[in-house]
N, C-alpha and C positions, 0 to 999 in steps of 0.2 A: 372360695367360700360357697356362694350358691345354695346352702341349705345342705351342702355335703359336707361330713365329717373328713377331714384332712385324709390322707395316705399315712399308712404304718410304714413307718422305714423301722427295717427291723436293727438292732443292735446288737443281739447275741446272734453269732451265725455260731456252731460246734461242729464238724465234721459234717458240713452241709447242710446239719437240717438249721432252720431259722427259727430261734425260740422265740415267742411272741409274750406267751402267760408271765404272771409274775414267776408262779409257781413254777415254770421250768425253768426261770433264770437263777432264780435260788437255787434250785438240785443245781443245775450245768454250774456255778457256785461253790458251793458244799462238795461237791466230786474233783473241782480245781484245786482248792485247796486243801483239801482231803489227799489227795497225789504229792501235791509240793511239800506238804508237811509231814508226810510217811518217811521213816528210816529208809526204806527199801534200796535208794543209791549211794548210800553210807556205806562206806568201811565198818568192819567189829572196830578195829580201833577207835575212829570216831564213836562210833556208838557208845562206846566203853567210856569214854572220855567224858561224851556228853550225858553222862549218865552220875558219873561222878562229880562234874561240876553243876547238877541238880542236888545233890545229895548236901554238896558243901555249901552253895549259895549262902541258904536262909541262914547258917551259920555266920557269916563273911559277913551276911547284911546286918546283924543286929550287932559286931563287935565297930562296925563303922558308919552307926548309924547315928553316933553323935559327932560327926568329925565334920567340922565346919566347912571343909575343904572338899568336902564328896557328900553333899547336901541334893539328894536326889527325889524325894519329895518336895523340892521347896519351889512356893508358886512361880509363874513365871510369863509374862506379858505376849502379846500376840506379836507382837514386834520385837522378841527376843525369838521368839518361835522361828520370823520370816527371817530374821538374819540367819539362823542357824541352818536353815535350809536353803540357803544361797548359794 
């Protein structure tokens, strides 16, 4: 302590350089998942597919959206949560 502000251990490292600012960890951020969520190493088929089950979804969801049995808005406790990801 001494009157000195502690050491930056840094925690984004990207391709060597050390991002320190908020504002580069958000872009290094936003460009991660920017990459993972691009089609680009997709098959057309997949593409095609997940294109089609966009399409049909909201249809699917409002004919089963009173079916007691696939209740997927319904609340659900922090200890249903932690079991579930066990």
């Amino acid at each position: 302590m001494q009157g000195r502000p502690p050491p930056i251990t840094p925690i984004f490292c990207i391709n060597g350089e050390i991002l320190v600012t908020n504002a580069d960890k958000a872009t290094a951020l936003v460009h991660h998942y920017q990459a993972v969520s691009s089609d680009e190493g997709y098959t057309q088929e997949f593409i095609e597919r997940k294109l089609k089950i966009k399409e049909e979804f909201p249809a699917w969801l409002e004919t089963h959206k009173h079916d007691e049995n696939q209740n997927y808005n319904a609340p659900f406790s922090l200890f249903e949560l932690e079991t579930a990801l066990i």
